[in-house]
Each structure stands twice: as C-alpha cells, then as structure tokens.
C-alpha positions as CSV (number, residue, x, y, z in Angstrom):
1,X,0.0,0.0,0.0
2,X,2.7,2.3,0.6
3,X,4.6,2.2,-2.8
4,X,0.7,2.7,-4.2
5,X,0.6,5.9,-2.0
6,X,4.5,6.8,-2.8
7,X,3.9,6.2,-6.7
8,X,0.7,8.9,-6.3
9,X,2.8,11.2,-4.8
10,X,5.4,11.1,-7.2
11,X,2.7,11.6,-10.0
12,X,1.0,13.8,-8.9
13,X,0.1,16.1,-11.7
14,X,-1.5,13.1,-13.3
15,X,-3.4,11.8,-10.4
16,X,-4.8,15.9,-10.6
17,X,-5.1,15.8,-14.3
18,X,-7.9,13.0,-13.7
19,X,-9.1,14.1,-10.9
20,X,-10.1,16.9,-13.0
21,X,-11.1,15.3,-16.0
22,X,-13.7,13.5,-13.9
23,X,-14.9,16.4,-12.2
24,X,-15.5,18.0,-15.5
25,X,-17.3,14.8,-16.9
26,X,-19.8,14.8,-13.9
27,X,-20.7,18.4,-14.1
28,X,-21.0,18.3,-17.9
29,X,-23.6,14.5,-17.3
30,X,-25.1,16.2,-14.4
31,X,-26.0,19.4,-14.9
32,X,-28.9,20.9,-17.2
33,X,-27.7,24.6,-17.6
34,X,-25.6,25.2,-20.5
35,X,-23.3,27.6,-18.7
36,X,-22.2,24.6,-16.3
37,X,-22.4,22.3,-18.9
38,X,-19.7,25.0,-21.1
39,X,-17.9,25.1,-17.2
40,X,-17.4,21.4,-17.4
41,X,-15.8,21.0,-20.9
42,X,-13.3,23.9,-19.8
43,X,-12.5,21.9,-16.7
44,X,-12.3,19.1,-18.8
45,X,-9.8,21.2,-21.3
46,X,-7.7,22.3,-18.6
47,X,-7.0,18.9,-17.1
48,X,-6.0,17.3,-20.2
49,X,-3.8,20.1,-21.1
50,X,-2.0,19.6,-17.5
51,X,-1.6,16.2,-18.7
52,X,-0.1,17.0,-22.0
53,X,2.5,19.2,-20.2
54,X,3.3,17.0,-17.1
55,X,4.1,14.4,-19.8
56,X,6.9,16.9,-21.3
57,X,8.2,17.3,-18.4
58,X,11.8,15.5,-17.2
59,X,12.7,16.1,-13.6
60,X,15.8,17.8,-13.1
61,X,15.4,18.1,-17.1
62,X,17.7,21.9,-18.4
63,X,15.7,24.3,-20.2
64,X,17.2,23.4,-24.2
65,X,18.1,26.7,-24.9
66,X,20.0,28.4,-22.2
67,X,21.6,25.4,-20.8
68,X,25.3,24.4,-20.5
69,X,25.0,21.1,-18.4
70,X,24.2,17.4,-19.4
71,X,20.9,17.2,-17.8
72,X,18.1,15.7,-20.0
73,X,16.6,18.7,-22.0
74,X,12.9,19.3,-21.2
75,X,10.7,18.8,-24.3
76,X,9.2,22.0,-25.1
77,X,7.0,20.0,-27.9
78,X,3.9,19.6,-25.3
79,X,4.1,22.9,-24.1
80,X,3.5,24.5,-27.5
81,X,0.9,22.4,-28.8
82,X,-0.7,23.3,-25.4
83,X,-0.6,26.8,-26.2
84,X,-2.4,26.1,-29.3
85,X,-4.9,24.2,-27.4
86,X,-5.4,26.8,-25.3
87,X,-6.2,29.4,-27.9
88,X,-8.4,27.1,-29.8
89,X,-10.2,26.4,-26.4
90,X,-10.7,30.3,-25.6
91,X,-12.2,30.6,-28.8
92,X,-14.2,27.4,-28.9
93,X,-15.5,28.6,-25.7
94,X,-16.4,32.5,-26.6
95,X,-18.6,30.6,-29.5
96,X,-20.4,28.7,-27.5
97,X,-21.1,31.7,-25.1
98,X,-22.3,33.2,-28.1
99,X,-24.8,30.4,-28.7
100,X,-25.8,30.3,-25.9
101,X,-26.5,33.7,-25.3
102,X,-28.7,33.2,-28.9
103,X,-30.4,30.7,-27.3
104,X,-31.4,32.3,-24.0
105,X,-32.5,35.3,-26.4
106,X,-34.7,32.6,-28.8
107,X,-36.1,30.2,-25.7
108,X,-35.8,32.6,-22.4
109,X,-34.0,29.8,-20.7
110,X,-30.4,28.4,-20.2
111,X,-31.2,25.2,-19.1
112,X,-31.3,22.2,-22.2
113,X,-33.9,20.1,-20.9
114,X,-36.2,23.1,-21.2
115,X,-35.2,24.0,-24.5
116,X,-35.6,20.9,-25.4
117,X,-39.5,20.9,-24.1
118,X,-39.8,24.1,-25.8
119,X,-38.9,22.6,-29.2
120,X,-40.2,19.2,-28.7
121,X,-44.1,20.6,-27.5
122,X,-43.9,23.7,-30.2
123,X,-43.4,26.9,-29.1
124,X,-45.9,30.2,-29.8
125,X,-44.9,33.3,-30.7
C-alpha cells in the first residue's frame, strides 16, 4: 500500500489531471444549464492540457536553450501544442457563449432540458 501511495505522490500532476477530468465529466452528465455544462468542458480542457505538459516534463530536465549542463533537456514540444490548445479552447468557448447567449435570447432559458421541451411541445410566438 505504501509504494501505491508513494507512486501517487510522485505523480501527482497526473493523479490531478484526472481528478479533473472526472470532475468535468460529472458536471458536464449532471447538470442541465448550458453555462455549467460549457464550465465542465473547460475543466475538462484544462485537465488534459495539465496532462499534456506533465508528460513533457523531465525532472531535473535543463531548459534546451540556455543550458550548458548534461541534464536531459525538457521537451518543449507539449508545451506549445498546449498553447495552441489553449487558444483554440478560448475561442471554442467564446462561441459557445455566443450560442448560448442566442439561445437564452430565442427560448428565455439556459437550461437544455427546457429548450428541449420548448422545441419538442412547439413553441408560440
């Protein structure tokens, strides 16, 4: 039991990572309002980027550039195609504000099993 508690400590931004991820799956299967829902997928986003650039990572790894030692150079691969991720995620997520800002303008509501009562029953005008 101790090398299983020893081996989470030493990975710890992984054992995080899906910690997060699964927090981000409940809210998004749990909760009705979009915003949440849009809360969850960012949480989501976030802890598989963590992931992504805890994998890059070498302890005790030299920075490639300004280094003079022998260490192991740090991979600066993950971190970049993070930083694309991220920028596709800000916008992926200013969209969907967007929609649903449209859709609290069309149905009055936020929340999806509502809209989909509204479309589902027909909806007067």
């Amino acid at each position: 039991m101790t090398t299983f508690l020893e081996k989470l400590l030493i990975n710890y931004p992984y054992v995080i990572s899906v910690i997060l991820f699964f927090i981000g799956t409940l809210i998004i299967l749990t909760q009705s309002n979009l915003f949440k829902k849009l809360l969850g997928i960012n949480v989501m986003e976030t802890a598989t980027f963590l992931m992504f650039i805890a994998a890059g990572n070498i302890r005790g790894g030299a920075v490639p550039i300004l280094s003079d030692t022998n260490a192991p150079y740090i991979n600066p691969l993950p971190s970049a195609l993070m930083l694309t991720g991220i920028v596709v995620s800000i916008s992926v997520t200013a969209f969907a504000l967007a929609l649903i800002l449209r859709l609290y303008r069309e149905y009055g509501t936020v929340d999806a099993n509502e809209i989909a009562r509204l479309r589902n029953g027909g909806m007067e005008k």
